[in-house]
Structure formats: structure tokens, C-alpha cells
N, C-alpha and C positions, 0 to 999 in steps of 0.2 A: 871479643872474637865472635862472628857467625857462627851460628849452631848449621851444620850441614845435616841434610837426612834424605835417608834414600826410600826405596819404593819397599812398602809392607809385603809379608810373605800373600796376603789376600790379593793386594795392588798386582803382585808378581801373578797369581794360577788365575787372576780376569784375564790380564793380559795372554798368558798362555793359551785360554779358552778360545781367547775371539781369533789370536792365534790360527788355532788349530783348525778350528769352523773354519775360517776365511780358506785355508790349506786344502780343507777337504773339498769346498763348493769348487775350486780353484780347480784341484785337480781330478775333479767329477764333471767337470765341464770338457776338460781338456780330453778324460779319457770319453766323452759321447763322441766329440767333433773327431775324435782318432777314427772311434768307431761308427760314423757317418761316414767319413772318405774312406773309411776299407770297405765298407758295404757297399758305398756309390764304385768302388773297383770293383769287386767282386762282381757285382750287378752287370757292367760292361762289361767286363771278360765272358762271361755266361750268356751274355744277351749276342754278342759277337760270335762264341761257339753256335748257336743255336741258331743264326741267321747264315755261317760257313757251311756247315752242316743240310739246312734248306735249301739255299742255292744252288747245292751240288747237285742234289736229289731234282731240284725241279728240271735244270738243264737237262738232266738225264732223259726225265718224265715227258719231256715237253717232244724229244727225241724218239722215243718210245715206238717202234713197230716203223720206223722208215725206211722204207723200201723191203721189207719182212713180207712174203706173201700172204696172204689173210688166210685164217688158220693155222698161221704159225709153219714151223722148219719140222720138216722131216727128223725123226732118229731111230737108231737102228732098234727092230724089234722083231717079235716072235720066234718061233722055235729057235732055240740054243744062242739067241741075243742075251748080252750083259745089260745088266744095269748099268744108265747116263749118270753119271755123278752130277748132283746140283750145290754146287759152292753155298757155302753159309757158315755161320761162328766158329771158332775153335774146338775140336771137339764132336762137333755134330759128323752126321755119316749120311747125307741128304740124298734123295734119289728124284729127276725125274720122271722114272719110268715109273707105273707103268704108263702111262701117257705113251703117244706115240710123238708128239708133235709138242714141241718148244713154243711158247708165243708170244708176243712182241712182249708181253707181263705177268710174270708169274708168281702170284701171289704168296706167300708163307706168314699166315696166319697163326702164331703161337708156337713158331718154329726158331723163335730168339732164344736169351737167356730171360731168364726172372731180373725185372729192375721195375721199382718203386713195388715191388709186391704182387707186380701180373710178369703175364709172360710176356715176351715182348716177339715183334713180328719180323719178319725179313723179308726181301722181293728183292727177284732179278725180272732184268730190263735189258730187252733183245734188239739191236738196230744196226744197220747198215754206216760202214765207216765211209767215209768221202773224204779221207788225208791224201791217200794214195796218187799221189800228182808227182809222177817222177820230172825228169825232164824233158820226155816226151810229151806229158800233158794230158795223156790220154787213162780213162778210170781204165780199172782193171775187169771191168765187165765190159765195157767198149767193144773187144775182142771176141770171141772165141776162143777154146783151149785147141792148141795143135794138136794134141796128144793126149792121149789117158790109158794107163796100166787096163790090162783085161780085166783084172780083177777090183779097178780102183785106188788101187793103194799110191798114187802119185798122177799126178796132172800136170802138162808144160802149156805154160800161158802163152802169148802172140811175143815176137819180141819187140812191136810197137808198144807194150806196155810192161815196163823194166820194173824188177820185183824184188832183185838186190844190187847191194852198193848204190843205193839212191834215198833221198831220206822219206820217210813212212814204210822202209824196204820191209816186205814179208819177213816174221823171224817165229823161230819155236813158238807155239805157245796162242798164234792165230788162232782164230776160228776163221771158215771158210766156207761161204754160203755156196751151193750150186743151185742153180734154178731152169727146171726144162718140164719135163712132162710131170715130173715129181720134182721135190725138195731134198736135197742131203745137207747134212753139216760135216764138217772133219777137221780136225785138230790136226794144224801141220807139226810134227815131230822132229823137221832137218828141211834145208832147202839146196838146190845144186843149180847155180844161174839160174834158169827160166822155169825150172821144175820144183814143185811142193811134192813132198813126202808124205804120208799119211800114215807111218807102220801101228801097227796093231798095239794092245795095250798103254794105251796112251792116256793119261792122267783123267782125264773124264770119260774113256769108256765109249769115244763117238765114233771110232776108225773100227768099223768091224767090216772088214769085206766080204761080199754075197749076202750081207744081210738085209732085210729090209727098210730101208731107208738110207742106205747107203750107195755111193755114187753110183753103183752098175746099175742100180735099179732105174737111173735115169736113161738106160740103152732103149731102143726101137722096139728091142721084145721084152727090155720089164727086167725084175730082177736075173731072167735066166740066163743072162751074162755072155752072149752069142755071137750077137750082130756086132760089135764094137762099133755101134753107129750112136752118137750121141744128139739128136735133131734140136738147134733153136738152145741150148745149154747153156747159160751164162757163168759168171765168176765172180765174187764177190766178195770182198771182208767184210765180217761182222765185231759185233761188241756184243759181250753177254754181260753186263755189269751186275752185279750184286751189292746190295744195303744191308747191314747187320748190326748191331752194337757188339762188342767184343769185351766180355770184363772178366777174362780171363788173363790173358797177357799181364794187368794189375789191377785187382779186385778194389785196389780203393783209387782208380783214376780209369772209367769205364769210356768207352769210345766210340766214336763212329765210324764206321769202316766202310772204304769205297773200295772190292775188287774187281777185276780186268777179268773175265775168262778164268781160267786156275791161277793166275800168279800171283804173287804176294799183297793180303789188301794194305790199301794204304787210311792211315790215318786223317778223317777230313774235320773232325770235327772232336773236341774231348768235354769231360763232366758229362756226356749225356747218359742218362739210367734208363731213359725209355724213350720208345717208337710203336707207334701202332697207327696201322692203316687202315682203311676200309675204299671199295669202290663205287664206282655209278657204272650200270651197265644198260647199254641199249640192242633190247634186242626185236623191236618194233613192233610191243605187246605192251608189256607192263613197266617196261624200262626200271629195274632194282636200283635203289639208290644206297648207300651205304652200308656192302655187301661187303662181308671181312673175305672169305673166299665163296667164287662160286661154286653152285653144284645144278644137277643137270635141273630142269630141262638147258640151262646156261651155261658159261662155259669162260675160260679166262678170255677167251679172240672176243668177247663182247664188251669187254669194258676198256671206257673211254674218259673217266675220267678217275680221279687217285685223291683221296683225301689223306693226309699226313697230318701227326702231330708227331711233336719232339720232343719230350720235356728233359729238363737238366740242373745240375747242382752247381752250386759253386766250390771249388775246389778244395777251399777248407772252412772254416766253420767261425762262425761271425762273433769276436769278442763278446759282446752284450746278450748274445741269447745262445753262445756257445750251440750255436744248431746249423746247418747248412739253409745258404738261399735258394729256393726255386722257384724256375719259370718255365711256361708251356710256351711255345711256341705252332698254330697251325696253320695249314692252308689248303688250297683247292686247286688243284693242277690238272686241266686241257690237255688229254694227249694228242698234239696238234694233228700227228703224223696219221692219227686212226678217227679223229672226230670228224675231221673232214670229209666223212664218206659215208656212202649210205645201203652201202651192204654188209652184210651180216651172215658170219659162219659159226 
């Protein structure tokens, strides 16, 4: 008979060994390549947040003080005027009074939340809307108003320039540029056919009638509210947009936020932790270059151009160095609508 014999208990724990070795390279290989493709994802999702995010903001920027008269929009002030509410983060109670005048860019320099360890900044950006094409085809500054409250509190537009039931139609929540001898702003409150409303306490505090900066002040004699003659008066919608991060709403998924005027801001962009800006201003002297805000002898109607960064996380935290990724994103934005010119207020 064969003598049969099988493998030694030594034969058996090599074999286990090289085993085990070959197991672990095996699946230490597989788990880097796992952790390469969630990093090469992560990296795109973030890299994609952070170019959504820019885009928004330069369109804006690029926008920035069109058709805005230089020095900015009148709003209501001096004796017994309220404070202008200026939209910003969750939480914040922003004012910009006492300023007298809104300007095509208003800087908020360390008026964000804390993200990556600084404060982070915020800017609203003032311009003229050009949607309003009912089907007569005609802007709503084209016109003249037919009508205006003695006191301002409501204005009816031409009916060659149709304001409801048409799409871009006037609704709550507008801002409303006037432009004549002076500047007003005012938040429409209701609309009825051809006429905007303006009544008083209204979510930003712009509708204060008889006060200064407010429609009457545009009459023949000025604020003292007399003549009900409005000379050369135009009509206009505006955009007051605002930038902020928000990491309130969820402190571990921080955001970009794009609002309209006072309504609800909208998400453009997420994982961002910071934002900070600085600007270039000409004032055809020493021209400041990357100025966080101005102050006098300068002034925000001076600057012309916006340097932005963005930086941002990756949503969660990368198997192999269990840490989050991050990447800056910045750039340099022309506000076309204000560089183009060569006076200075």
C-alpha cells in the first residue's frame, strides 16, 4: 500500500501567513483605490459648489449699480425717520442707516458668521431690473406715473406699461426706484391694476411718508409736500440682492445664500465655511486697492471693482485621513455697469 501524508501543522500556519499577507496587501490596496474615487468625488462636488456659488455672485457683480444713479438711492432719514433694515444672515438685526443713500455695493465687512476661524463678510448689490416687458413691450420707466398720493403712499403707472396679470407683473415685496430731482426707494406692500401701494411699516422700514428721501420729497417744492407737481419723475424696478453664508439653519452643512430684497434667501451654493471680500476703488487720486470697507475721505459709490474668495469643505470627511477636503476658490470682478465711467461721487 501507498503511505499517504498530508501537510505539517508548520506547512499549514506558512501557508496561513502568506495567506494572510497576500489578504491584507489585497484589501489595503482596494481600500486606497475606494478611497481615491470618494476623494476624486468629494473633490468634484466641492470644486462644483464653489464655481455655483462664484458664478452667482459675479453675474450679480458684473450687474452691479445699472442704471442706479451715482451716489446711490435715496432713503428715508432725519428727524423721526426709522431705521432701513439691510438683509443679512440668520439672526443678525443689520441697519443701513445711518447712511442716507443705498449704493449700487454695499460692503459688510465681518458682518457674516465665524467660518474656518474668521468672521466671514456679506455684500448687498443694487441694480435696475429690465424683466418687465409685458405685452405692450414697453419698460416701466418709458412712462410717467399718472398719479401720486399727496403724501406718497401709492403711485399709478401709464396704462401703456401693464404691471399686473402679465409675467415679470409688480407683486408685494418689489422695490421701486423713483428718479427726478431727488432719489426714493419704496417697497410695494399690495398692488390694485395700474397702482402700487407703499403703506407704512413695511418689512425694511423704506415707506415712511413726509420723510426725507421719500417720494414727496421728489415734488417742485422738496419735501414740503404742496405743489403735487412731480417734474421729469421716472419709475423703475430694482433688485437689492444680498450674499451671506448661513450655518445656522444646519451648523454641519453651511451655505451660500442668495436673497432678493426681504424674501426668502435662496440656497446657491452648500459646504461653503467662508467668504471674504475686499475692493478696488477709484477715486482719481490714489485709487485704494483692496479696501475690506471704505471710510472717508472715500466712500462705497467709489469702488469699481470686487475681489472674492470662497473657500469650502467637502461634505463629509475622507476615509484615509478621516479630516474634511478643502479648496479656495477666487477671483476678480469688473463692475461693468460702474467702471465704465469717469465720474466720481
Amino acid at each position: 500500500m501507498k503511505r499517504e501524508q498530508g501537510f505539517g501543522m508548520v506547512e499549514a500556519l506558512i501557508a496561513c501567513t502568506l495567506f494572510l499577507v497576500l489578504m491584507a496587501s489585497t484589501l489595503g490596496s482596494l481600500n486606497n483605490a475606494l478611497g481615491v474615487n470618494e476623494k476624486t468625488n468629494q473633490m468634484t462636488d466641492l470644486e462644483q459648489n464653489l464655481r455655483a456659488g462664484m458664478n452667482f455672485m459675479v453675474q450679480d457683480f458684473i450687474q452691479a449699480g445699472w442704471q442706479i444713479p451715482t451716489g446711490g438711492i435715496s432713503i428715508p432719514s432725519g428727524a423721526g425717520a426709522i431705521s432701513v433694515k439691510r438683509p443679512g444672515p440668520p439672526g443678525t438685526d443689520y441697519y443701513f442707516s445711518p447712511d442716507v443713500t443705498i449704493s449700487a455695493v454695499s460692503p459688510g465687512a465681518d458682518m457674516g458668521p465665524v467660518g474656518q476661524g474668521r468672521t466671514t463678510d456679506i455684500v448687498n448689490i443694487l441694480y435696475a431690473d429690465n424683466t418687465l416687458f409685458p405685452n405692450s413691450r414697453r419698460l416701466l420707466n418709458q412712462y410717467p406715473p399718472t398719479a401720486v398720493a399727496a403724501n406718497g403712499s401709492s403711485v399709478t403707472v401709464d396704462n401703456n406699461t401693464q404691471i399686473s396679470g402679465v409675467p415679470g407683473a409688480i407683486t408685494p415685496g418689489d422695490l421701486i426706484l423713483f428718479n427726478g430731482s431727488h432719489t426714493s426707494l419704496q417697497y410695494v406692500s399690495r398692488g390694485q391694476n395700474q397702482t402700487m401701494f407703499f403703506d407704512p411699516n413695511d418689512p425694511l422700514g423704506l415707506n415712511q411718508p413726509g420723510k426725507t428721501g421719500s417720494v414727496t420729497c421728489l415734488q417742485t417744492d422738496g419735501c414740503a409736500g404742496t405743489s403735487g407737481s412731480y417734474p421729469g419723475m421716472t419709475v423703475m424696478r430694482v433688485w437689492l440682492v444680498s450674499y451671506y453664508l448661513d450655518m445656522t439653519t444646519d451648523p454641519t452643512l453651511p451655505r451660500l445664500i442668495r436673497r432678493i430684497n426681504n424674501r426668502a434667501g435662496q440656497v446657491v451654493a452648500l459646504v461653503l465655511e467662508d467668504m471674504q471680500m475686499s475692493y478696488d476703488l477709484v477715486d482719481g487720486v490714489t485709487n485704494p486697492t483692496n479696501v475690506k470697507s471704505p471710510t472717508a475721505p472715500n466712500s462705497n459709490n467709489q469702488i469699481r471693482k470686487a475681489n472674492v474668495l470662497l473657500s469650502g469643505r467637502s461634505d463629509t470627511k475622507v476615509r484615509n485621513t478621516n479630516d474634511y477636503l478643502h479648496r479656495d476658490l477666487s477671483t476678480q470682478i469688473s463692475l461693468r455697469s460702474l467702471a465704465f465711467v469717469n465720474r466720481y461721487r
